[in-house]
C-alpha positions in Angstrom: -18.9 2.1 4.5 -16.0 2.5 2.2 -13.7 5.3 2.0 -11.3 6.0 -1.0 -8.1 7.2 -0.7 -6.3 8.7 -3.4 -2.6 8.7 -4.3 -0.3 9.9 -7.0 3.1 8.8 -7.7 6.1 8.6 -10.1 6.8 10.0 -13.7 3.7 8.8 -15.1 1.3 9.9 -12.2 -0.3 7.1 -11.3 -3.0 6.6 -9.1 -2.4 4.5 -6.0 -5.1 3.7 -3.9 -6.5 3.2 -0.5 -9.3 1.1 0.4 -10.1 1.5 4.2 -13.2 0.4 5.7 -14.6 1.2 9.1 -11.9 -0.5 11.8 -9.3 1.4 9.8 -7.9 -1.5 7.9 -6.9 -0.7 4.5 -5.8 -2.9 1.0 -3.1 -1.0 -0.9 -3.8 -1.3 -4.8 -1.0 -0.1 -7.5 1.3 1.1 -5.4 3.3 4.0 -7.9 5.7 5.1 -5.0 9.8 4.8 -6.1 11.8 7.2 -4.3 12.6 7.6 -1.0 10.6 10.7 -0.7 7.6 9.1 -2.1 7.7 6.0 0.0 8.0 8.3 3.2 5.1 10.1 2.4 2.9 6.8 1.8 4.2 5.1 5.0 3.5 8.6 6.8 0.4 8.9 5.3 -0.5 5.1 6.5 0.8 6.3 10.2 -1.1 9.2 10.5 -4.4 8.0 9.3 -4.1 4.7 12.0 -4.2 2.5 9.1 -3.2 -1.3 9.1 -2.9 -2.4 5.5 -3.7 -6.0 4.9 -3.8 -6.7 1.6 -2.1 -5.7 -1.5 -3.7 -5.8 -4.9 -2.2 -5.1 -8.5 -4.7 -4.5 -11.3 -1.5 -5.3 -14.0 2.1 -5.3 -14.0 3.1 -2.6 -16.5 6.1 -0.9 -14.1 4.5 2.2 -13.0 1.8 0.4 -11.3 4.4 -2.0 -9.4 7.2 0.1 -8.4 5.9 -0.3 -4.5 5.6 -3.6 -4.3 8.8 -4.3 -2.8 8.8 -1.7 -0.1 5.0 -2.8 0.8 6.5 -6.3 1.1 9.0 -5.0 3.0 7.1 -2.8 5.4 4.1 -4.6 6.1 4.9 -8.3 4.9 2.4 -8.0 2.2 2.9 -9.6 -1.1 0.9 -8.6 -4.2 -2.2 -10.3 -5.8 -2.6 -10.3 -9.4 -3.7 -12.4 -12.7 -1.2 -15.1 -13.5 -1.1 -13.8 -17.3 0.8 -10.7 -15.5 3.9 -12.5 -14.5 5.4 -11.9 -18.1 5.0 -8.7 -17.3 6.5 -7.9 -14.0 9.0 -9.8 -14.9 9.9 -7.5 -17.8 10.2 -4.5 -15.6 13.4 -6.1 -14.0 15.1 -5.8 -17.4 13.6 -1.9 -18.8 13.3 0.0 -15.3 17.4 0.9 -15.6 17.2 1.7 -19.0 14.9 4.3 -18.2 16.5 5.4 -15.3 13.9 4.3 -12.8 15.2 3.2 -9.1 13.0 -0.2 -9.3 13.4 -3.1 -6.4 12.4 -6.4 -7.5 8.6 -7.3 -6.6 7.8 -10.2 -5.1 5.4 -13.2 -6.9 2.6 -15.0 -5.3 2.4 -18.5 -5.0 -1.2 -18.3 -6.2 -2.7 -15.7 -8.2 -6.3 -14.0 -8.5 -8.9 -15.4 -11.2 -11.6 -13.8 -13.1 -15.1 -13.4 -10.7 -13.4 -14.8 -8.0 -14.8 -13.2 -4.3 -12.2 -10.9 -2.3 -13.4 -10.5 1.3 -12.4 -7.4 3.5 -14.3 -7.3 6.6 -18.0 -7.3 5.6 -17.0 -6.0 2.1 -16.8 -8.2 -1.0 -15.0 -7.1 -3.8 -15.2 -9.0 -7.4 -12.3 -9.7 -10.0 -13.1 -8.2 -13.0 -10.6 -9.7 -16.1 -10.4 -6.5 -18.7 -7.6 -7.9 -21.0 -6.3 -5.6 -23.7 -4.1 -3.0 -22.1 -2.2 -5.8 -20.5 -3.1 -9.5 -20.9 -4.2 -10.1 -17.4 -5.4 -6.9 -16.1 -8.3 -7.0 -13.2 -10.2 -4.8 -12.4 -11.9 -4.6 -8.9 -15.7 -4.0 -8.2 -17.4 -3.1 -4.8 -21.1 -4.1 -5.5 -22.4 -2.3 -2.6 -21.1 1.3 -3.1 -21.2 1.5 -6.7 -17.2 1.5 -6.8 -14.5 -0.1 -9.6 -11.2 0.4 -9.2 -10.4 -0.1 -13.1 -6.4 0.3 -13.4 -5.6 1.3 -17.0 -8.5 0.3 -18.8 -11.1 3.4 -18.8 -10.2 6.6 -17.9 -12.3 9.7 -18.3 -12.8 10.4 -22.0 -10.1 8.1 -22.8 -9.0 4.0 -22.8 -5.9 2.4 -22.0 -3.0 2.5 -24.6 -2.7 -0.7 -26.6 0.7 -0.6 -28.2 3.1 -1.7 -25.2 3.5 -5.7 -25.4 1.2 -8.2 -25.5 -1.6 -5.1 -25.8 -4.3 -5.3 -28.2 -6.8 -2.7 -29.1 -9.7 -4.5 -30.3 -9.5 -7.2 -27.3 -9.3 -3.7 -25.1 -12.5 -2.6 -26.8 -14.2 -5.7 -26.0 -13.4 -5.5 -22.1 -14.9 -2.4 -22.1 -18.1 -3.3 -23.9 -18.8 -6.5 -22.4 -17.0 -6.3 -19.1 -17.2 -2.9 -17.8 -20.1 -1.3 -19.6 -22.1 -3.7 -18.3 -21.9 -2.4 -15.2 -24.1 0.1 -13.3 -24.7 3.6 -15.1 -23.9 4.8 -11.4 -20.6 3.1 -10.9 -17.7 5.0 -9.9 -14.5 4.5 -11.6 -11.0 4.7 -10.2 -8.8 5.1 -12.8 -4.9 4.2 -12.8 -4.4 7.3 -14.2 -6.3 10.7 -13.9 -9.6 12.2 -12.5 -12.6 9.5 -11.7 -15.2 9.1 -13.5 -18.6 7.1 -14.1 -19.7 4.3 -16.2 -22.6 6.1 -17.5 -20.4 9.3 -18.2 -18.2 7.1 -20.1 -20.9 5.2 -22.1 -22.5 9.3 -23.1 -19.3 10.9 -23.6 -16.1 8.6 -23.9 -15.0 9.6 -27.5 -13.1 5.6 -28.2 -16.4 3.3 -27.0 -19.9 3.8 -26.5 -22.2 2.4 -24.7 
């Protein structure tokens, strides 16, 4: 069994999250920590919860969702996982993060990057790649089959979507994630968002004033 840890960081309160299973090993998704402050608090709250992280995953690259990546690299040798189409991206947030006054250390790159419905094991838990373009070209978004459980990044939020009009976004192709990606997903589905309260898929689908279900 699964537990979910919740985090919020930075200016634009993002979520990060915690995925621990049952031996107390953990994947670290979006991690939003930048200041020192922050970053203590994470690495304290990994210390006194007996966690040992061993994986970290990036649902996109826009810069709040990326400025930990460094100091999980650097704490825990971990380096992040994410769609190729991302790179762009996290590259860009080398040359805006100063301009908007943002303490930002360079992430690292994989060698080899994450595909749509490929298979991540942790322990007995599978967890499947979910490619929800629109908000950002490569964004993933990751689904636990077995507890009903999507961590969804910046592509659904409670009674909201993502926002389309950063670079390379597109509100249409975002529409058609939803629909065809994520709507077709459980009615019992708990969503993670990158930003916000959780919510449901079959909440979303009643209630969520941009797309249906």
């Amino acid at each position: 069994m699964l537990t979910i840890e919740t985090l919020t960081f930075n200016p634009y309160q993002e979520n990060t999250y915690l995925i621990i299973d049952e031996s107390k090993n953990c994947i670290i998704v979006d991690p939003g920590m930048h200041t020192y402050n922050e970053q203590q608090y994470f690495e304290d709250f990994i210390t006194r919860k007996q966690l040992t992280p061993l994986l970290l995953l990036n649902t996109h690259c826009h810069i709040d969702h990326v400025l930990g990546n460094h100091f999980v690299y650097e704490k825990w040798g971990l380096i992040p996982n994410f769609h190729e189409k991302e790179v762009p991206i996290l590259v860009a947030v080398d040359n805006y993060a100063p301009q908007m006054g943002i303490m930002y250390d360079t992430s690292p790159i994989p060698e080899k990057f994450l595909k749509d419905q490929e298979t991540i094991t942790f322990g007995s838990t599978t967890i499947e790649t979910i490619l929800a373009p629109g908000h950002s070209p490569g964004h993933l978004c990751y689904y636990i089959k077995e507890q009903d459980i999507l961590i969804g990044g910046d592509v659904l939020f409670r009674n909201s979507i993502g926002r389309t009009d950063l670079p390379a976004g597109d509100h249409q192709t975002l529409l058609d994630s939803i629909k065809s990606r994520i709507y077709s997903l459980p009615d019992q589905t708990i969503v993670f968002p990158g930003h916000g309260p959780e919510t449901s898929i079959g909440y979303e689908k009643q209630t969520n004033p941009f797309v249906r279900g």
